[in-house]
C-alpha positions as CSV (number, residue, x, y, z in Angstrom):
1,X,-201.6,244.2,-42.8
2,X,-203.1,240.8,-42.9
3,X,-202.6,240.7,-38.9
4,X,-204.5,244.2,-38.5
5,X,-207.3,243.7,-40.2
6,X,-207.8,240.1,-38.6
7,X,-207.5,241.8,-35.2
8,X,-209.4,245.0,-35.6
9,X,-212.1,244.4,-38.1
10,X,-212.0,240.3,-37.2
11,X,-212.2,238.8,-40.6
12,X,-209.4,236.5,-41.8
13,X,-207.7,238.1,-45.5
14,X,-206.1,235.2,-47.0
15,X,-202.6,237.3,-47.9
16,X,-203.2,236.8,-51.4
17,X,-205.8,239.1,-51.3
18,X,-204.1,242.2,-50.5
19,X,-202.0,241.6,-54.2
20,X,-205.0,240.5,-56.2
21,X,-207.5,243.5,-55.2
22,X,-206.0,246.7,-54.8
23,X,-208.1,249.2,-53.0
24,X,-209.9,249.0,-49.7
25,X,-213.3,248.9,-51.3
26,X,-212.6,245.6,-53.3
27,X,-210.8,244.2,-50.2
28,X,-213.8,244.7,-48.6
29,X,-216.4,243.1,-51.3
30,X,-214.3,239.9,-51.1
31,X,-214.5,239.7,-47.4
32,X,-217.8,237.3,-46.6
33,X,-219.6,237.4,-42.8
34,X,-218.5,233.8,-42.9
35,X,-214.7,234.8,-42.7
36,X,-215.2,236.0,-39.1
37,X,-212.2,234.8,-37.0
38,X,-215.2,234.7,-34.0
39,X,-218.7,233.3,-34.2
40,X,-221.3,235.2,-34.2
41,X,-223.3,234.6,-30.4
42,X,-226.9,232.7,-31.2
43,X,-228.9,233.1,-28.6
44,X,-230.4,230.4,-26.4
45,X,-233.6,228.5,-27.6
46,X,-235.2,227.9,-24.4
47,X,-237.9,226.3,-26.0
48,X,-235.3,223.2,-27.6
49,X,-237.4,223.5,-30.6
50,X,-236.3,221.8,-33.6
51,X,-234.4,223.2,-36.2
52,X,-233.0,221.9,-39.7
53,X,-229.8,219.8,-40.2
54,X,-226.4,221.6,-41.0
55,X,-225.1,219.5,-43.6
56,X,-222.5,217.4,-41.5
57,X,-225.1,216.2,-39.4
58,X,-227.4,215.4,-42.7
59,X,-224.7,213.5,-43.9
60,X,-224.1,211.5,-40.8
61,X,-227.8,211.1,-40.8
62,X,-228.2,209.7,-44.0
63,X,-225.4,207.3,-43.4
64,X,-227.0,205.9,-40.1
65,X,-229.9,205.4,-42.3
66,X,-228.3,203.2,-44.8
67,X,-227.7,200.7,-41.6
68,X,-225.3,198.2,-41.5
69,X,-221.4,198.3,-40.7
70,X,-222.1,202.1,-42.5
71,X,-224.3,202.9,-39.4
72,X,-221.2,202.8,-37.2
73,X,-218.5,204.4,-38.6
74,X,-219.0,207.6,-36.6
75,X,-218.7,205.6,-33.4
76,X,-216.0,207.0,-31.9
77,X,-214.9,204.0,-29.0
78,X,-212.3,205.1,-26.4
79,X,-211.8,202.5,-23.2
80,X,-209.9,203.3,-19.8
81,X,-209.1,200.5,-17.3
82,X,-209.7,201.7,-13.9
83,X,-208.0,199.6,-11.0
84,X,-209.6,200.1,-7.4
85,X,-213.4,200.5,-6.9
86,X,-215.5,202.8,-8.8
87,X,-218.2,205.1,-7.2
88,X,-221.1,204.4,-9.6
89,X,-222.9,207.2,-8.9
90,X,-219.9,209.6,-8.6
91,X,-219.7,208.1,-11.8
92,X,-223.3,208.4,-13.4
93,X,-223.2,212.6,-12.0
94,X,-220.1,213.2,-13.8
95,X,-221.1,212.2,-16.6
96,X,-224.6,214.0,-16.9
97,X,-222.8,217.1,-15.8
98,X,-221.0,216.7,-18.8
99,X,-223.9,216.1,-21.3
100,X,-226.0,219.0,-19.6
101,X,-222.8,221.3,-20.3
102,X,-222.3,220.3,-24.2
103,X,-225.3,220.6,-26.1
104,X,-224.3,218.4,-29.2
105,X,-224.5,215.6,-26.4
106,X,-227.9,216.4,-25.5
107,X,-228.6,216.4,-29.6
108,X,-230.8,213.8,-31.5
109,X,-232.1,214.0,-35.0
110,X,-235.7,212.9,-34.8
111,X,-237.9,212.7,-38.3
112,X,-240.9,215.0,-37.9
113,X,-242.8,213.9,-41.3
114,X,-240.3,217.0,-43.3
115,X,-237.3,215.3,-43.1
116,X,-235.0,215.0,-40.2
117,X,-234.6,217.9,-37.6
118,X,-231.7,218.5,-34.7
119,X,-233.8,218.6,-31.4
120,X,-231.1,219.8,-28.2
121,X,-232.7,218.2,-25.3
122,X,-233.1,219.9,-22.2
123,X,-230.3,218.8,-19.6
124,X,-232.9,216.9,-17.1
125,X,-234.1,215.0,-20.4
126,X,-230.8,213.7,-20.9
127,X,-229.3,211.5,-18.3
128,X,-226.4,209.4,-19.5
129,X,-227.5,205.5,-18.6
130,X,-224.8,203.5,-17.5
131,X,-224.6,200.4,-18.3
132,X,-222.8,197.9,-15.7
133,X,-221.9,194.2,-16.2
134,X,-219.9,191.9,-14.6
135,X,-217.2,190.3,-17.4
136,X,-214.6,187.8,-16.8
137,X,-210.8,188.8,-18.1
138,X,-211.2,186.1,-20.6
139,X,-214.2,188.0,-22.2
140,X,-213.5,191.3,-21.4
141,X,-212.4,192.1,-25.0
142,X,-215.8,190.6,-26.9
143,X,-218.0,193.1,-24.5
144,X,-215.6,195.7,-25.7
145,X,-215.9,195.1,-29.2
146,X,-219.3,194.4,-29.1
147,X,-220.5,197.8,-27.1
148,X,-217.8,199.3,-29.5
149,X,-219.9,198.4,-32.4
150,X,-223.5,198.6,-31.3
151,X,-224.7,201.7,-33.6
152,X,-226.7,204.6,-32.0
153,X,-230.6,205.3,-33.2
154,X,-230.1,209.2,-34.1
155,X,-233.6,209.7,-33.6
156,X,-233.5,209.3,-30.2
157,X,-230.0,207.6,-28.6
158,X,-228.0,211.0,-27.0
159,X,-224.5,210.6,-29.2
160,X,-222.9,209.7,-25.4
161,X,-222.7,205.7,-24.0
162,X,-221.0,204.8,-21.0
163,X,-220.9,201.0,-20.5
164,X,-218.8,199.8,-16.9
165,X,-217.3,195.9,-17.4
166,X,-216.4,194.9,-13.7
167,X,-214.2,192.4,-13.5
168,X,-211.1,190.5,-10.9
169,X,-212.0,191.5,-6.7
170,X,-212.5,195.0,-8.4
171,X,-216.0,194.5,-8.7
């Protein structure tokens, strides 16, 4: 029954439920427009005005606000050793094709005088920088830990870095 309802009327019945209400009508009450298994479709704001916070993103907000080794615990580091020569540009186009696909990339939380506001910037306002340094092996893993660290500025850093440590004939 659970199953059927989740497929035809797409709302998910937690099976306890169907014991604790027992006609269709109360089954129905109890079911919320926020219990649908699929979202509902927004439609595109062309504009990229700004709109409020949900409150995950006002709570990582307020967190980068306080500053400090609190600022940074969202940062999410991931590093990949690539051997061989790397195509910079090849590179750089990747990853702005990403960022123009996902629009929480393109996101920044800018303070408009109300309070903070998510603004979703418009692909061509969004290009990824890459940063490039040349790094001997010896010091590879302070640059690491260092670019691992360095917190973003919501109000106007895209939640994407990209940082390229050259290093050995690879360069």
């Amino acid at each position: 029954l659970v199953g059927r309802i989740a497929k035809h009327l797409e709302v998910d019945v937690p099976i306890a439920w169907i014991f604790e209400t027992p006609t269709v009508e109360g089954l129905a009450g109890r079911t919320a427009p926020a219990s649908r298994l699929r979202p509902l479709l927004l439609c595109r704001d062309e504009n990229h005005a700004a709109v409020p916070l949900s409150h995950s993103q006002y709570g990582m907000w307020f967190i980068n606000q306080l500053g400090g080794p609190a600022s940074r615990i969202y940062n999410v580091p991931y590093c990949l050793r690539i051997t061989g020569r790397v195509d910079t540009g090849a590179l750089r186009t990747a990853l702005d094709d990403v960022v123009a696909r996902h629009e929480p990339l393109r996101t920044v939380f800018p303070d408009d005088g109300d309070g903070p506001r998510q603004r979703v910037l418009a692909p061509e306002d969004a290009a990824v920088v890459l940063h490039e340094t040349d790094a001997a092996e010896d010091r590879l893993a302070g640059h690491l830990a260092r670019a691992a660290a360095e917190p973003f500025e919501l109000r106007t850093d895209l939640p994407l870095r990209a940082r390229l440590f050259r290093h050995g004939q690879d360069r």
